[in-house]
C-alpha positions in Angstrom: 105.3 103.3 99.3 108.6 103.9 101.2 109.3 103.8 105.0 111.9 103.8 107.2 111.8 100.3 107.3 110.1 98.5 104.6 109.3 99.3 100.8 106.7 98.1 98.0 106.4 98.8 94.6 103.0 98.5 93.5 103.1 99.5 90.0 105.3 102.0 87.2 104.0 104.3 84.4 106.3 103.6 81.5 106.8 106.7 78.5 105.6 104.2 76.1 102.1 104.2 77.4 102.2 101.3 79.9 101.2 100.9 83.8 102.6 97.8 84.9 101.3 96.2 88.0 104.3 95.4 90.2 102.9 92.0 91.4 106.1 89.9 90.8 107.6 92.0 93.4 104.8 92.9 95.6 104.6 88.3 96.3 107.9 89.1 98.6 106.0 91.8 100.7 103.2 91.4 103.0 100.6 91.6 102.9 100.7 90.8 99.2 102.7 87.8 99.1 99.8 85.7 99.8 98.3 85.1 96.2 95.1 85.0 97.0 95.7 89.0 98.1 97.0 89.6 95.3 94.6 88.4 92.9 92.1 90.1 94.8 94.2 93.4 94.1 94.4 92.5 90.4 90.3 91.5 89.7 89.6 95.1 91.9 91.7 96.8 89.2 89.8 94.8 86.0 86.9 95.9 87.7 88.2 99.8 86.1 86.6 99.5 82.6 89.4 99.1 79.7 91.1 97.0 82.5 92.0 93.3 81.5 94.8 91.9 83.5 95.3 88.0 82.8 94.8 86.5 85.7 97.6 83.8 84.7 100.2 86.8 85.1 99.3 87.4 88.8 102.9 86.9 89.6 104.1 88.8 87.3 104.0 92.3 85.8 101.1 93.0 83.9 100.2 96.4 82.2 97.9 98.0 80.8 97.7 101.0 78.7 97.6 104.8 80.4 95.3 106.0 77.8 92.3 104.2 80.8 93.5 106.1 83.2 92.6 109.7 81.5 88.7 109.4 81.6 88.6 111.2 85.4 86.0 108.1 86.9 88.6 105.8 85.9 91.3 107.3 87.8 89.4 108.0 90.5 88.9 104.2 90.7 92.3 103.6 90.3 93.5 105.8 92.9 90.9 104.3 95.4 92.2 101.0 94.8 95.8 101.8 95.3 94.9 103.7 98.4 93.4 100.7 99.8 96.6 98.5 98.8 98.7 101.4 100.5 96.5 101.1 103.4 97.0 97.3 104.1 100.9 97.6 103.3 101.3 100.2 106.2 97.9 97.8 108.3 100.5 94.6 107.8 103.6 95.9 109.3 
């Protein structure tokens, strides 16, 4: 997400087969950088079968492997979710 204003990162896709959840920089940004928000985000996401984010890493950058994301339910999912995020990022300003 990128404005005028303000920016998040709210995860990457890596070549090697890796989609990293950006939380270590989404804790500076609201409305994210209250924890409990974020682990919210992060057991929404394990939610996605093949999912399995450690919850001890919710302020970091924890990945999981693309390979989930090519069943088309999952990515569905996935998009939905970061829609939602996107949504309260722009709700927040």
């Amino acid at each position: 997400m990128d404005s005028s204003t303000d920016w998040h990162t709210i995860f990457a896709v890596w070549t090697e087969g890796g989609v990293e959840m950006q939380f270590q920089h989404m804790r500076s940004r609201q409305p994210f950088g209250d924890r409990d928000k974020r682990m919210a985000l992060l057991e929404e996401l394990n939610s996605i079968e093949g999912v399995a984010l450690d919850t001890e890493r919710v302020d970091t950058r924890p990945s999981f492997n693309t390979e989930v994301l090519a069943d088309p339910e999952r990515m569905r999912q996935f998009q939905d979710i970061v829609g939602r995020c996107i949504e309260e990022m722009r709700t927040s300003r």
